[in-house]
Steps between C-alpha positions, in 0.01 A plus 500: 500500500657817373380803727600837370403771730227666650278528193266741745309477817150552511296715808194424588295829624182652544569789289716449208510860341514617868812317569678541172434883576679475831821262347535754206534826681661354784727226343539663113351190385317579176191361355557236224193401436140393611253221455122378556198357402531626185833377420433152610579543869168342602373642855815739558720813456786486489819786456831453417769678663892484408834637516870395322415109552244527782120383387258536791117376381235672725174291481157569682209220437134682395324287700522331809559091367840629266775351675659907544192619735542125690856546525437892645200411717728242681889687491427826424690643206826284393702308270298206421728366164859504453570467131775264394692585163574163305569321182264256457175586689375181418774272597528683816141472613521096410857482722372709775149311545696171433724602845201576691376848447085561434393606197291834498472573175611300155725633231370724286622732205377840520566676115411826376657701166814292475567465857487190673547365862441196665355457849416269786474500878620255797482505887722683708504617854167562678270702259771605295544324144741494226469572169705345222543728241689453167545805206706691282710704683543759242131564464424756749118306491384381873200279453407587097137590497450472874677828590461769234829713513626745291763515274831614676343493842829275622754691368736669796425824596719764660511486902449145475604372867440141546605248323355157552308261789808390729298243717232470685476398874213273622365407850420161546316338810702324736614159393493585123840618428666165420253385284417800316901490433450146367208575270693747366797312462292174346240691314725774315852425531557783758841456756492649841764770472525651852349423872541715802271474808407897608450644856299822536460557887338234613369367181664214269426396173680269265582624124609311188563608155384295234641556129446415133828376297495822298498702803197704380240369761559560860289425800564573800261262743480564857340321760472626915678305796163423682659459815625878550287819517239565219639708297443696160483122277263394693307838442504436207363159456207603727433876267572312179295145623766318380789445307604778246706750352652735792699729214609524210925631464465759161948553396606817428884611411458790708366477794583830646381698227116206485438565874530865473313527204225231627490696826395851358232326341362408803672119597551446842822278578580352796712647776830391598663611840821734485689214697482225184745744336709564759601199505538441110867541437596235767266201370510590141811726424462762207193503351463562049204768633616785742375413865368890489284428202355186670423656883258772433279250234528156762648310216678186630821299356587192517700274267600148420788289361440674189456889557268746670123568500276776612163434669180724643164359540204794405206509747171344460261680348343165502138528718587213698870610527571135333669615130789722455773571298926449483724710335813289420843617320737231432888568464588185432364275756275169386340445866421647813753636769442387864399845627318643257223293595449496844519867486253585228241275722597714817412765279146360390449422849551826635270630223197233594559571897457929427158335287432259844521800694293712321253284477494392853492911578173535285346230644511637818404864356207287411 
């Protein structure tokens, strides 16, 4: 089974234009194109959103039996597909539903003007599915006839500041980790790359880092260490009702200049105490991006046997404070440092414990 990349992902949410408003102004992410019941997207809307390599599908269901309003009514807005580039969509939906995976839906060849992809869908990780998708990756065409774009819609635009989908981190109950690892591993031919087990206070969760052979699909799955304080995974779990998507990591080659930019457009990232950098030089020596340019944003560094890498999680604008975003700028590095980690889920939890508080303060207002 030869996986690409990260074809796209797909969000389901209540509001499609509502959201792709929000991505575009805040994210630069532009409108590629749009679809519904009258081009064949039976029961749906559906907007397409993209930047440099980055395809982000935003689908709400126009009734309440499509599988997009199910999907909302029970998670709230999130990623409920991860697309899968390939060669051979057809070959691997047979290999993947021969090693154990469920199929959702069969292949299919969607075909419109010249333009012609092929598509199916398998099982993944709680409601999340995968998508096998197989085109021409000079024809700038998403899903021909389904999503009516315009001509030159794809084409790189000036300002441009991210570049592609990194990875994506997912929360998994307790006692899933291994064997999500070895579906993953059976199913699609993914290795486990990295493992580290993180501490945040009292909290403990254990992470590993599953991988495709090409390198272009990255999941990061996560699952909390039941016997230590409740913590922000197991928030999750109990927000989102499940397994799912915690956030997608969107790579940029600047990361100083993305945060700043994202920031005056009204992102919110993540604070990082004065004291992480303080304390740079002696764990990580001399850094590619000035420790000056990294304070006063809260962007962290890390790196691995390989080379650096710049992280900073956005906050949730997510109404159940469940799905977020990661900025991520790799200088080399293939994996995940040991610090970087632990300290951008301190960050998330001192985030959700202002949102505790709050909460907690209006209830008693109340």
């Amino acid at each position: 089974m030869e996986i690409q990349d990260t074809d796209h992902v797909e969000l389901y949410v209540g509001d499609a234009r509502a959201a792709a408003a929000q991505l575009c102004a805040q994210y630069g992410l532009r409108v590629y194109g749009q679809g519904g019941p009258e081009t064949g997207l039976t029961g749906q809307r559906s907007v397409l959103l993209g930047q440099r390599d980055i395809r982000i599908l935003l689908t709400s269901g126009l009734s309440g039996g499509h599988r997009a309003s199910r999907y909302v009514a029970q998670h709230g807005d999130g990623v409920a597909i991860v697309a899968f580039g390939c060669a051979d969509a057809r070959a691997a939906f047979a290999e993947a539903v021969a090693a154990g995976a469920t199929p959702i839906e069969q292949p299919r060849t969607v075909s419109h003007g010249g333009s012609t992809v092929v598509i199916a869908e398998v099982s993944g990780f709680g409601d999340v599915t995968h998508r096998l998708v197989q085109r021409d990756r000079t024809d700038p065409q998403f899903l021909p006839g389904l999503i009516d774009m315009p001509a030159g819609v794809t084409g790189p635009a000036a300002g441009d500041l991210l570049h592609e989908i990194d990875h994506a981190a997912v929360c998994l109950p307790a006692g899933e980790l291994e064997r999500t690892v070895a579906y993953y591993e059976r199913v699609f031919g993914f290795a486990m790359i990295f493992q580290e087990y993180i501490e945040v206070g009292e909290q403990g969760m254990q992470s590993k880092v599953v991988q495709s052979p090409s390198g272009g699909v990255t999941f990061t799955l996560i699952q909390p260490d039941i016997s230590r304080r409740a913590g922000q995974i197991d928030d999750f779990l109990a927000w989102h009702e499940g397994a799912g998507v915690q956030h997608l990591a969107l790579s940029t080659h600047d990361i100083v200049g993305a945060v700043r930019a994202l920031g005056e457009r009204g992102v919110e990232f993540a604070q990082t105490p004065g004291s992480y950098y303080d304390m740079l030089a002696a764990r990580l020596g001399e850094t590619d991006v000035p420790v000056e340019d990294l304070r006063p944003l809260g962007i962290l560094v890390d790196r691995d046997h390989w080379g650096q890498m710049y992280q900073i999680f956005a906050k949730s604008t997510h109404i159940r404070r469940t799905y977020f975003n990661e900025l991520i700028d790799r200088h080399g590095a293939r994996t995940f440092g040991t610090s970087n980690i632990p300290a951008l889920y301190a960050a998330k939890e001192r985030e959700l414990a202002a949102v505790r508080d709050t909460t907690a303060s209006e209830r008693t207002v109340l």
